[in-house]
C-alpha positions in Angstrom: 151.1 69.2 147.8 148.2 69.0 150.3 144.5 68.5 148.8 143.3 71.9 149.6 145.8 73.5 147.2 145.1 70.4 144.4 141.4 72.0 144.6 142.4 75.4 144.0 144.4 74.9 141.2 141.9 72.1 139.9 138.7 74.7 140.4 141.3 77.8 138.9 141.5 75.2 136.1 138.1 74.3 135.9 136.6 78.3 135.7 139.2 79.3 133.2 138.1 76.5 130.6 134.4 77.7 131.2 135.2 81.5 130.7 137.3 80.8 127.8 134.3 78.2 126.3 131.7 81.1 127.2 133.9 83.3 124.9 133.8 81.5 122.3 130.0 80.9 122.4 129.5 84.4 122.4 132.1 84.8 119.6 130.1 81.9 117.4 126.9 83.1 117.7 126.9 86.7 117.5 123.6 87.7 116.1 123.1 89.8 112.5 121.4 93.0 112.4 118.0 91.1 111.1 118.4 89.0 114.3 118.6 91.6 116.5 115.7 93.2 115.1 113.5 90.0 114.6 114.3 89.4 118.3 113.1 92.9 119.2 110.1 92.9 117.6 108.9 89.4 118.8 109.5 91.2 122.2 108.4 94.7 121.3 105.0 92.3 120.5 104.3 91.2 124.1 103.8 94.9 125.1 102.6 96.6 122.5 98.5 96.1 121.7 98.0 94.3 118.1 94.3 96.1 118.4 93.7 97.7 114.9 93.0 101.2 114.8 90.1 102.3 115.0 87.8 102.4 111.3 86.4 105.7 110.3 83.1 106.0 109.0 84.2 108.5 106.6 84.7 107.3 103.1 85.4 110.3 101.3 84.0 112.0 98.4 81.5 113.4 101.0 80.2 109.7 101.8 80.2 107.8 104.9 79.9 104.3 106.0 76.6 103.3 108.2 76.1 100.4 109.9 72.9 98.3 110.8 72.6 94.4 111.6 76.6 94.0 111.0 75.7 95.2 107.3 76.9 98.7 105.7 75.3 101.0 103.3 77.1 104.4 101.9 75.6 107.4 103.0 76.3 110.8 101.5 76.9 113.8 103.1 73.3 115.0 102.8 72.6 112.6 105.2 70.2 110.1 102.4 71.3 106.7 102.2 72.8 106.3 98.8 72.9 102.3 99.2 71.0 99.7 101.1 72.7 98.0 104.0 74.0 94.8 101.7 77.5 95.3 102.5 79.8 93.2 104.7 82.5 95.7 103.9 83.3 98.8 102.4 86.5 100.7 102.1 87.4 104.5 101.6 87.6 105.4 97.9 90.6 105.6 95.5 90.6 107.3 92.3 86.0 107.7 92.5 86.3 103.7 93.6 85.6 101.9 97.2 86.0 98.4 97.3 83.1 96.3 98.9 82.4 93.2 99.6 79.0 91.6 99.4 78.4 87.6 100.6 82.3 87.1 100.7 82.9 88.1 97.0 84.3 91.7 96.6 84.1 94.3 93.9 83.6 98.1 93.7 81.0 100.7 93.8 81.4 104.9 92.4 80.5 107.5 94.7 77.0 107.5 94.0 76.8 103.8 95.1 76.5 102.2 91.9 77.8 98.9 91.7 80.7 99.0 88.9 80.5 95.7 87.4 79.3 92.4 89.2 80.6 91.9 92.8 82.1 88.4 92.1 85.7 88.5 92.8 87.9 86.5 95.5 90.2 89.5 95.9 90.5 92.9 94.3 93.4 95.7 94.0 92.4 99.4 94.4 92.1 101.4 90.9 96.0 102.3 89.6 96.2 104.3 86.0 92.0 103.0 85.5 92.8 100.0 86.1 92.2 97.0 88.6 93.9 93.9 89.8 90.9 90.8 90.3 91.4 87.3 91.3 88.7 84.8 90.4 89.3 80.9 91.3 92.8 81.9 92.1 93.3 83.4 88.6 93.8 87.1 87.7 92.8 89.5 85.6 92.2 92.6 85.0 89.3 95.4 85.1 89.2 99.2 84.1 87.0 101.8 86.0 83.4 100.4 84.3 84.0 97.2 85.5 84.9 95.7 82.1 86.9 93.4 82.3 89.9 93.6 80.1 92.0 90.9 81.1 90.0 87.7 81.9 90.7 85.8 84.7 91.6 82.4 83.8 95.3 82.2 82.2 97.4 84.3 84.3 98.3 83.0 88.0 99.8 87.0 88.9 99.6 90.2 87.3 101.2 93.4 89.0 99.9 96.9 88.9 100.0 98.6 85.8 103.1 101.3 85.6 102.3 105.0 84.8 104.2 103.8 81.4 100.9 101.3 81.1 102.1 98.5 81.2 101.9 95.3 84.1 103.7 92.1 83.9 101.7 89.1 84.3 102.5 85.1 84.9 101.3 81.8 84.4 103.2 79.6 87.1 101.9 76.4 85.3 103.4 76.9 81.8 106.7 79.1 83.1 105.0 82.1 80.9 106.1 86.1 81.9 104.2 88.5 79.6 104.1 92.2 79.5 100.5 93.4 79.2 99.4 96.9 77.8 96.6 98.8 79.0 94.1 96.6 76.9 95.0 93.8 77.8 97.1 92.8 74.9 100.0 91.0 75.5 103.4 92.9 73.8 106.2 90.9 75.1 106.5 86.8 76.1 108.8 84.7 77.4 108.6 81.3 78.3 111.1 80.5 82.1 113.6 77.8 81.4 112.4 74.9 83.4 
């Protein structure tokens, strides 16, 4: 056999091992359906704008949010302001409640722009069967409409919405502790997590 035909068979040989390894590759790593999507919204990312929409002014229950020196007030729809401009923050209203915020602390005011309780929370949850989610000093409690606060934050690490049976489950991560809170704030069922 002259060279020229060893180098054909050798280079026949040589692309047949590489198509059968790409194959394989691409029988090995096909990718799952959350793959596939993860992939396509990392790309979908590079050309679609992550600018938030736009913020309406309007609040609801006939209010609206002004703005003056990066501070908001709530103005009704007569047109009188029916705060001063203290806020950093206010959102729509839920249930005759917005949340604000006020020196990075949030809590909520009623349509007229009362302040419903003190504004002294690290995070709040919008109003869900009268009731309200807080976090204080990465603790959580509870609130009802007035502000009073039901569920003292201190003891529980998490505490869900309350159902529409009235009810929200609550935990302490430290101590392993589950409990099943009514809408007092009474605890009806505990249980401890096996460590």
């Amino acid at each position: 056999m002259n060279v020229s035909k060893k180098f054909l068979i050798a280079s026949g040989i040589v692309s047949l091992v590489l198509i059968i390894a790409g194959l394989a590759i691409t029988y090995y790593t096909k990718k799952t359906p959350e793959q596939k999507q993860a992939e396509f919204m990392a790309e979908r990312r590079r050309w679609v704008p992550l600018t938030p929409p736009p913020q309406s002014d309007r609040l609801g229950q006939g209010a609206r949010r002004a703005e003056k020196n990066e501070r908001f007030a709530v103005v009704g729809a007569d047109g009188k302001a029916k705060t001063d401009y203290r806020f950093t923050a206010i959102r729509p209203f839920v249930n005759g409640r917005a949340i604000v915020m006020k020196d990075g602390k949030f809590g909520f005011i009623d349509a007229n722009g009362r302040e419903i309780g003190k504004i002294i929370y690290d995070s709040v949850s919008q109003f869900a069967n009268g009731r309200a989610i807080v976090n204080r000093g990465g603790k959580a409690g509870v609130i009802d409409m007035n502000g009073r606060e039901i569920v003292v934050p201190g003891y529980f690490d998490s505490i869900s919405p309350f159902t529409s049976y009235g009810e929200a489950r609550a935990e302490n991560f430290t101590t392993g502790t589950i409990a099943i809170l009514n809408m007092d704030g009474k605890i009806i069922q505990r249980a401890v997590r096996q460590q």
